[in-house]
Backbone as JSON, one array per atom type, in Angstrom:
{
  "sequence": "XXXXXXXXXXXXXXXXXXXXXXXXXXXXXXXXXXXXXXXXXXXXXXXXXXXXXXXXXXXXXXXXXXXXXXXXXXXXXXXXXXXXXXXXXXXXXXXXXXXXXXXXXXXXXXXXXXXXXXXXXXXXXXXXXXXXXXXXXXXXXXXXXXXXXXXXXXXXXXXXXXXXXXXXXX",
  "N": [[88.69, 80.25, 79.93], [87.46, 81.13, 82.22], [89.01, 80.84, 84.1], [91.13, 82.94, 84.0], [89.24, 85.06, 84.69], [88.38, 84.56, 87.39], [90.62, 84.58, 88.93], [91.61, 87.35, 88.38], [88.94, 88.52, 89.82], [89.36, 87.34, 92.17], [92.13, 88.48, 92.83], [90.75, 90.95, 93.18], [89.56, 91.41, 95.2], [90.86, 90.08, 97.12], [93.03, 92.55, 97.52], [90.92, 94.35, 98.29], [90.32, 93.45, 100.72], [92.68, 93.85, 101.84], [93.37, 96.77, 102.05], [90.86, 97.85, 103.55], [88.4, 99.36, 104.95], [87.72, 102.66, 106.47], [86.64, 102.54, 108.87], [86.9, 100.06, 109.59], [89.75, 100.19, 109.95], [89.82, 101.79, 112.09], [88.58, 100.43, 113.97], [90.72, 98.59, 114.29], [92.71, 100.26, 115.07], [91.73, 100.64, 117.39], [91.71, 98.3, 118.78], [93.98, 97.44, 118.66], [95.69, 99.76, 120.49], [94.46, 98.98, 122.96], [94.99, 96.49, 123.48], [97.46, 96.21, 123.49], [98.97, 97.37, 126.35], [97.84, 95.07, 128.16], [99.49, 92.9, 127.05], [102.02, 93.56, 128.25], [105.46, 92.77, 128.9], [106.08, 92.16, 131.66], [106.7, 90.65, 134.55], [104.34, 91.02, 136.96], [104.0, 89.6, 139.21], [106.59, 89.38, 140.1], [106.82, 92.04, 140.02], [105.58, 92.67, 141.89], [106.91, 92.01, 144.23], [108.91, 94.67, 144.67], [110.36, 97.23, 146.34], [108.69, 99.72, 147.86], [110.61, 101.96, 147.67], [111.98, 101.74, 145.63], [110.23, 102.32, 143.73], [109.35, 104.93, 142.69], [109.64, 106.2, 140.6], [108.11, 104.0, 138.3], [105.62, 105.29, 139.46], [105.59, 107.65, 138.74], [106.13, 106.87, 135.97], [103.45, 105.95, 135.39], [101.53, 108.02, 135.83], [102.22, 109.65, 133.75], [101.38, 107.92, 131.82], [98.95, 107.97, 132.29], [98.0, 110.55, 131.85], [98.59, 110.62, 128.79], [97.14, 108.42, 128.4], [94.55, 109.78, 128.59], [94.88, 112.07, 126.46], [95.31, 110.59, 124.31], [92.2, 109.66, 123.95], [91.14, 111.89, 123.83], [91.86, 112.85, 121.33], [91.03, 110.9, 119.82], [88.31, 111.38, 120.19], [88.08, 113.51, 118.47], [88.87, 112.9, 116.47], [86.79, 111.71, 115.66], [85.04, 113.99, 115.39], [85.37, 115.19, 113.1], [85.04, 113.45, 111.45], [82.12, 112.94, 111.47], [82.02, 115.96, 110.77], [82.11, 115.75, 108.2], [80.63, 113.64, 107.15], [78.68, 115.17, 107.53], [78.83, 117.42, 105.74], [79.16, 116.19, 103.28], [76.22, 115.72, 103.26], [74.89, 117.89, 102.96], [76.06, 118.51, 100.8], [74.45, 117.0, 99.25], [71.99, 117.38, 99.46], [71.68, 120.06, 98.44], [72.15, 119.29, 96.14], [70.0, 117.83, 95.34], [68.19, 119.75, 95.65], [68.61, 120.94, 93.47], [68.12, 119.36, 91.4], [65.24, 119.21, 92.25], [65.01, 121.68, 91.0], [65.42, 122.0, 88.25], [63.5, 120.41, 87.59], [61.49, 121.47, 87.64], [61.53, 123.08, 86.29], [61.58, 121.77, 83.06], [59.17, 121.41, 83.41], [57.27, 124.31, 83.64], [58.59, 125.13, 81.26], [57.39, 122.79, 79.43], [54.72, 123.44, 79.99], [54.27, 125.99, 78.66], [54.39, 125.72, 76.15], [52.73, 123.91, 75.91], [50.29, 125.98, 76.11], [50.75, 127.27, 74.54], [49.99, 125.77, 72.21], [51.28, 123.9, 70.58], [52.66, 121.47, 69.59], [51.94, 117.56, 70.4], [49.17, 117.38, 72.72], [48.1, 115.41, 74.38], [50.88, 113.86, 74.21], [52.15, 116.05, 75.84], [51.11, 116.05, 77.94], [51.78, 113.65, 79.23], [53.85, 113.57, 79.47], [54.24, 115.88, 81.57], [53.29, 114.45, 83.42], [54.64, 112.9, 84.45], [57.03, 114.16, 84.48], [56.28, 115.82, 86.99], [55.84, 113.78, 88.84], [58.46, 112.31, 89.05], [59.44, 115.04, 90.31], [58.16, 114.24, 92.65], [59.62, 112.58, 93.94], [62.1, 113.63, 94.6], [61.67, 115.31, 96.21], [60.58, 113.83, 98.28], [62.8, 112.4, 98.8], [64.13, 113.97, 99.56], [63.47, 114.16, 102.15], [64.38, 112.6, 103.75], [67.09, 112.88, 103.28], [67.69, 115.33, 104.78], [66.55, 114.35, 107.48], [68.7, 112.61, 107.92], [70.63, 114.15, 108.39], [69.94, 115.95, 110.24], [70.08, 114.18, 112.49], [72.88, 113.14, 112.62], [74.25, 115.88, 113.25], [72.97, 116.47, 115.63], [74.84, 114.37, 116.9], [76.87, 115.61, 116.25], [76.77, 117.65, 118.21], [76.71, 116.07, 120.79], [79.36, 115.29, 120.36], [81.06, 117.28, 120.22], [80.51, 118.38, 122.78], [81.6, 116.07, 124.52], [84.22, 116.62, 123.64], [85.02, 119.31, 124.69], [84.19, 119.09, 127.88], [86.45, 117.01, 128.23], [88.52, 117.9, 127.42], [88.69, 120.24, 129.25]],
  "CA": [[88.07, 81.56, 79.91], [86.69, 81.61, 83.23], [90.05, 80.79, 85.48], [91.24, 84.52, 84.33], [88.14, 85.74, 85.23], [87.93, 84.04, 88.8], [92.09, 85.14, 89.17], [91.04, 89.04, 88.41], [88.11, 88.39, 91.03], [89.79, 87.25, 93.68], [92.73, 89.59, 93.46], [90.11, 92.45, 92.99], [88.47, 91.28, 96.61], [91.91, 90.62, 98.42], [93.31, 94.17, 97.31], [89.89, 95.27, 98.91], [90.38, 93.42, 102.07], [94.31, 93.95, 102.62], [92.94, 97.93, 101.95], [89.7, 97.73, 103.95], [87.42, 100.79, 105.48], [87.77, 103.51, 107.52], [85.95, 101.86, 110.16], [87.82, 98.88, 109.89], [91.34, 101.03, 110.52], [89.22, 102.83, 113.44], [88.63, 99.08, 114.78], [92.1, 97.86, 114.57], [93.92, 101.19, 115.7], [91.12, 101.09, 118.74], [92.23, 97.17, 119.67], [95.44, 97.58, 119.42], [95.62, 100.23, 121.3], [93.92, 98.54, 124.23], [95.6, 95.39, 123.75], [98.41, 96.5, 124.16], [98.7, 96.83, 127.95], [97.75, 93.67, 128.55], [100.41, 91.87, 126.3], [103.24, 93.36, 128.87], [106.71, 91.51, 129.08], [106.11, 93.1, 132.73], [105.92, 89.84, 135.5], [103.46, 91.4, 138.15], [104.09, 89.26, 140.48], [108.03, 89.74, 140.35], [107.66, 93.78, 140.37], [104.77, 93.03, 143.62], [108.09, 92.55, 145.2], [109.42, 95.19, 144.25], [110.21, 97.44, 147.55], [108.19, 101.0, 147.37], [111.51, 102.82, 147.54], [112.55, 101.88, 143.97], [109.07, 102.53, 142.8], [108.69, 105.85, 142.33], [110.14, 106.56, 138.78], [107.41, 103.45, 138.49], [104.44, 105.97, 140.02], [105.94, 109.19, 137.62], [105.43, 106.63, 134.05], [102.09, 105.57, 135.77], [101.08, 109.0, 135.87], [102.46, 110.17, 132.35], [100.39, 107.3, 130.75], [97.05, 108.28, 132.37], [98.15, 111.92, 130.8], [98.84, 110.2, 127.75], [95.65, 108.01, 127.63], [93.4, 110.74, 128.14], [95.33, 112.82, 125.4], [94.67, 109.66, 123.05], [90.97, 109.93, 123.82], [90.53, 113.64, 123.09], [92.18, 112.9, 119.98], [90.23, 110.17, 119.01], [87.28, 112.43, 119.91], [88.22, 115.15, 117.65], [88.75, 112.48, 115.0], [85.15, 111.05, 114.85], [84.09, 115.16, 115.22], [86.27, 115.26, 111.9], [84.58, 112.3, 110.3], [80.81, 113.69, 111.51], [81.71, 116.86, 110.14], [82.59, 115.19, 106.96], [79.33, 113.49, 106.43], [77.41, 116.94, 107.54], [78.74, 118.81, 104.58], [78.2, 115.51, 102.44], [75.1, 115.48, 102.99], [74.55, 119.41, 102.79], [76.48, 118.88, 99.13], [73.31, 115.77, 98.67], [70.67, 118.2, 99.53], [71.91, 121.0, 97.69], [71.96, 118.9, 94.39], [68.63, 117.54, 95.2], [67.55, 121.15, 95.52], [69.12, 121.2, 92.08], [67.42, 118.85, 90.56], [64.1, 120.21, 92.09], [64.16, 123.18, 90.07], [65.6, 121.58, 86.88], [62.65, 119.33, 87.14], [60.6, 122.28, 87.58], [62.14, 124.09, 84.95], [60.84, 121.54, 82.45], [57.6, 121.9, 83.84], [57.14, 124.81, 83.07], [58.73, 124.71, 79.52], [56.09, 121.77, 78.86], [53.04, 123.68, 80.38], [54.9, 126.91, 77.84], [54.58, 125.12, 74.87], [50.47, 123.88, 75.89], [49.5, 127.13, 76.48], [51.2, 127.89, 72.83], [49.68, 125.11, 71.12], [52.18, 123.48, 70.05], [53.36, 119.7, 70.44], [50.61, 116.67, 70.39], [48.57, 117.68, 74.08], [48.53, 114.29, 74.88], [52.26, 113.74, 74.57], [52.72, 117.09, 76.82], [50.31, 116.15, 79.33], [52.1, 113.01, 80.07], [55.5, 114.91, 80.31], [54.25, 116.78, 82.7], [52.85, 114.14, 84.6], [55.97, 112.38, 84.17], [57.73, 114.85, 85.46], [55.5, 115.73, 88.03], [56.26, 112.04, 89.66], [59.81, 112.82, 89.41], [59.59, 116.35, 91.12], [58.0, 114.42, 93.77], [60.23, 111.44, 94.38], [62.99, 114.28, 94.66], [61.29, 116.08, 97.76], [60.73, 112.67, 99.37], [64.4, 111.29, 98.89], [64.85, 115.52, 100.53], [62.68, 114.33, 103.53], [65.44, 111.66, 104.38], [68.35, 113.88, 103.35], [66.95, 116.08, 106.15], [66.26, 113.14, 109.04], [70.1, 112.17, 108.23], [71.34, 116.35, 108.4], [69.42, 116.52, 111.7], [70.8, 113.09, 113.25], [74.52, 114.11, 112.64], [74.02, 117.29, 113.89], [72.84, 116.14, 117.35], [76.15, 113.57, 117.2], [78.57, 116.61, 116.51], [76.47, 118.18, 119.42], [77.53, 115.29, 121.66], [80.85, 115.26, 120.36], [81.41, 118.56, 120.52], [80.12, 118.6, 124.08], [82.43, 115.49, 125.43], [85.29, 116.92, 123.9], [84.83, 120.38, 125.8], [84.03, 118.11, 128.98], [87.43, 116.67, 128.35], [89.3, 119.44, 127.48], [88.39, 121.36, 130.36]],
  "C": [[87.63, 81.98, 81.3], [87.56, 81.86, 84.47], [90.52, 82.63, 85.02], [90.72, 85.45, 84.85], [88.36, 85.16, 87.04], [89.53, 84.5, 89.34], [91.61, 86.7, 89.22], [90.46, 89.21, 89.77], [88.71, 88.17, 92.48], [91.21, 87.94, 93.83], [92.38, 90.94, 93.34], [89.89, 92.32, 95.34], [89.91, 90.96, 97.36], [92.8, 91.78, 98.38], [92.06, 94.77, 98.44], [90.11, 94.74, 100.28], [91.75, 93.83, 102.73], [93.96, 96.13, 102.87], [92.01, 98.07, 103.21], [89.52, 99.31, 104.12], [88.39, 101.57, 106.13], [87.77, 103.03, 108.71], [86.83, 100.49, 110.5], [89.09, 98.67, 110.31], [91.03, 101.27, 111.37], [89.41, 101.42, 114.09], [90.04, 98.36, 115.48], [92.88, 98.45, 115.38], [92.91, 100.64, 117.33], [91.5, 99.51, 119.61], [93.35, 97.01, 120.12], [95.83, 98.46, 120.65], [95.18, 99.6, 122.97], [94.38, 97.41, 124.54], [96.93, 95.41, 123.8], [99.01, 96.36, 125.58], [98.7, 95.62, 127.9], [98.92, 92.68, 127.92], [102.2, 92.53, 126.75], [103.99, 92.62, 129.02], [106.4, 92.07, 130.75], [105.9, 91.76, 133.55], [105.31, 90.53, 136.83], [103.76, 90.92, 139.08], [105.19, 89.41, 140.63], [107.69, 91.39, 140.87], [106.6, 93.81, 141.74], [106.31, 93.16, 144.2], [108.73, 93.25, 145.37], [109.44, 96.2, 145.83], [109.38, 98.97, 147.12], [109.28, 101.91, 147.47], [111.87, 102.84, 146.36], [111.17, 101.87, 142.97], [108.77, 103.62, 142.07], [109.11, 106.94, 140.76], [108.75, 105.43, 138.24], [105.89, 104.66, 138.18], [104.41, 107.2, 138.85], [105.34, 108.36, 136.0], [103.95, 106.14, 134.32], [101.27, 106.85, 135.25], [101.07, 109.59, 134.36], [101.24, 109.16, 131.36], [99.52, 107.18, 130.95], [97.03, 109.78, 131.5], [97.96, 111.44, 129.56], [97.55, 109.36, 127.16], [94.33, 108.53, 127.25], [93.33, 111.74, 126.94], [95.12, 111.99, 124.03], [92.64, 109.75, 122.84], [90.54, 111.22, 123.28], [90.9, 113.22, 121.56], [91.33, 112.04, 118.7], [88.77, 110.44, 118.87], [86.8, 113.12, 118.8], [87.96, 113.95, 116.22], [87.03, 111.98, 114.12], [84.29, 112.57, 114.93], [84.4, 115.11, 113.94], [85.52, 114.56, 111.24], [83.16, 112.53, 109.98], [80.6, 114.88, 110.33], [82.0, 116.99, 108.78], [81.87, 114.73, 106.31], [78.49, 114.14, 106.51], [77.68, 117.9, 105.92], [78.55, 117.58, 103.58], [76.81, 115.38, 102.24], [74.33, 116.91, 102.56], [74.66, 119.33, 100.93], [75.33, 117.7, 98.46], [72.15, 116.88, 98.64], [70.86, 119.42, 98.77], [71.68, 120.62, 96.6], [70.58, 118.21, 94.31], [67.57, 118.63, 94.85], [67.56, 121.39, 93.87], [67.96, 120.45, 91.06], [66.03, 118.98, 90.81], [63.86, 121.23, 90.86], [64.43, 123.03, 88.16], [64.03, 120.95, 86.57], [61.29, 120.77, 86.86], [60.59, 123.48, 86.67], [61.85, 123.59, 83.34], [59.78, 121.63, 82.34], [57.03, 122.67, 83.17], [57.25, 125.36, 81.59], [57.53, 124.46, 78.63], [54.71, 123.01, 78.97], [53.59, 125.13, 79.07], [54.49, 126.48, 76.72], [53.13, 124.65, 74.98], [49.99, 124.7, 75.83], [49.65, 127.92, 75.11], [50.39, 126.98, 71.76], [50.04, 124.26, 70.72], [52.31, 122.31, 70.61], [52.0, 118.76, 70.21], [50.49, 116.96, 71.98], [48.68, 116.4, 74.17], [49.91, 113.88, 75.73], [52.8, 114.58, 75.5], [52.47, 116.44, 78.22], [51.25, 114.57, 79.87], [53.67, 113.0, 80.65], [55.38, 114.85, 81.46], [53.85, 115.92, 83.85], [54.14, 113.48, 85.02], [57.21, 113.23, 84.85], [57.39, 115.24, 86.95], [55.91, 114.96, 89.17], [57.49, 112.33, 90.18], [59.91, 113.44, 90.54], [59.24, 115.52, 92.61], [58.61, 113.38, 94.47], [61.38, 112.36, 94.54], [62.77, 114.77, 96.11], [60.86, 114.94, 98.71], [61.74, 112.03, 99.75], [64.97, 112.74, 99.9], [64.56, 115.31, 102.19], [63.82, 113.57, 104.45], [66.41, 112.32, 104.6], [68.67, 114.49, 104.67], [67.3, 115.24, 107.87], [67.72, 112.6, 108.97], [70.77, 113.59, 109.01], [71.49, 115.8, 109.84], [70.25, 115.1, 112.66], [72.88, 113.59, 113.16], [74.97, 115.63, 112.95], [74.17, 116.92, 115.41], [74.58, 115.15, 117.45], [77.45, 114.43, 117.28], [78.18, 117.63, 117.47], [77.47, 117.78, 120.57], [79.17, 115.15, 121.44], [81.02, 116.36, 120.8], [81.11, 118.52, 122.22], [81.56, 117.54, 124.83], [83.21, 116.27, 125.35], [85.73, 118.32, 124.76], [85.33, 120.11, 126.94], [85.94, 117.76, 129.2], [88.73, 117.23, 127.89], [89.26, 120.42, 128.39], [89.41, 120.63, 131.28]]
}
């Protein structure tokens, strides 16, 4: 009974690692990338000898792949503005439904206090509704205070992004 179970498990968790993150693709593309270079078939010290007359096709792909590395950076710029501005409106669509559930909560509220002011219901049982809800309402506008202190931090980051890539677009 338990080897099916522990078979499931562990091809649930190597599916998840052969898959992995975002961040974990961002990592790999960003090593390779850089390790690259370095893992030239190119012997250095053979092309030192090389005379500077047959260099300068040499000097021209030198040049193309500083074009080319800075054109990878903008890009990889733009991508983490992309990913910023991805958890800005997530979090806009968190605070919006928090907002939501503010006024739901406050929409019983009133109901409850509707129905005391009528009479109606055991007062007891209302009153601890309401406090009951109450609690709620206010564990909603404290989980909003965070919401907020994330907004504002990813904001300033698609500042700075926004700003390098300018910088490096110019």
């Amino acid at each position: 009974m338990k080897k099916p179970y522990l078979i499931s498990l562990s091809l649930v968790l190597l599916a998840l690692s052969l898959l992995g993150c975002e961040t974990t693709q961002n990592i790999r593309e960003t090593i390779s990338s850089t390790v690259k270079p370095f893992t030239s078939k190119v012997d250095e010290e053979m092309y030192a000898q090389v005379p500077e007359e047959n260099r300068k096709q040499v000097a021209k792909a030198e040049s193309n792949l500083e074009v080319f590395e800075e054109k990878a950076k903008l890009a990889a710029l733009k991508r983490d503005l992309a990913l910023e501005e991805k958890r800005h409106a997530d979090y806009e669509l968190h605070l919006a439904n928090n907002f939501k559930k503010e006024s739901e909560l406050a929409l019983d509220i009133e109901k409850l206090k509707a129905i005391q002011r009528s009479g109606l219901g055991e007062k007891e049982d209302i009153m601890e509704k309401i406090a009951g809800l109450e609690s709620k309402k206010l564990k909603v506008a404290a989980e909003r205070v965070e919401i907020d202190t994330k907004l504002a931090t990813i904001r300033l980051h698609i500042q700075e992004l926004s700003k390098q890539i300018e910088e490096q677009d110019s």
